[in-house]
C-alpha positions, 0 to 999 in steps of 0.5 A, spaced: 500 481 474 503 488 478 498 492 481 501 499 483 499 506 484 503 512 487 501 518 491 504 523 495 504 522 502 506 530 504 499 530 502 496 526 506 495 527 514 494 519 515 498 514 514 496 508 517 491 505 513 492 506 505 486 506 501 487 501 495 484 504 489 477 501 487 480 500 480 485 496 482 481 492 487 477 489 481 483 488 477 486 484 483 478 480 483 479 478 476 486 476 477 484 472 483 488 477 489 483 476 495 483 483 498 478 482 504 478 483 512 484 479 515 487 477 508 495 480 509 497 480 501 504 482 498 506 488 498 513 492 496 512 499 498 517 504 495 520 511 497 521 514 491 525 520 494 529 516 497 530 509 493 528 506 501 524 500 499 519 495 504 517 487 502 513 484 506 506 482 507 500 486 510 494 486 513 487 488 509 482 491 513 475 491 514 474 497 509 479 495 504 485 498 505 492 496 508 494 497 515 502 500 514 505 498 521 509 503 525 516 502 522 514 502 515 510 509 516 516 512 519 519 511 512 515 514 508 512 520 511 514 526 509 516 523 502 513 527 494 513 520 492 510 513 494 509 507 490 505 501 493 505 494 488 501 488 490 505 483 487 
């Protein structure tokens, strides 16, 4: 099962750590996807404006939410539409 949702990242001012909905982290328990501190979970990340899209592994922080590293950040600021599946 996919665990996707999109937000706009003109309309956040942070883009270093991604909330994961609280939703879906209760989908993903009872799917068996372990999101605690230090687990790195799949992840593709689509630029919707752009069509760009990252695959990849990433980290899950102490508070839940996934770390986006640098060149992943630079790809997506800016964009209306940012789609985030953790496969």
């Amino acid at each position: 099962m996919l665990l996707e949702w999109e937000f706009s990242a003109k309309e956040r001012t942070y883009l270093e750590k991604l909330d994961i909905p609280d939703v879906l982290v209760d989908k993903a328990k009872t799917e068996g996807i372990e999101l605690r501190d230090g687990t790195r979970t799949p992840v593709e990340i689509t630029n919707k404006d752009t069509g760009w899209r990252y695959m990849g592994r990433l980290a899950v922080t102490s508070n839940g939410e996934l770390y986006i590293p640098v060149g992943v950040r630079k790809m997506i600021q800016d964009a209306d539409c940012i789609r985030v599946t953790l496969l």
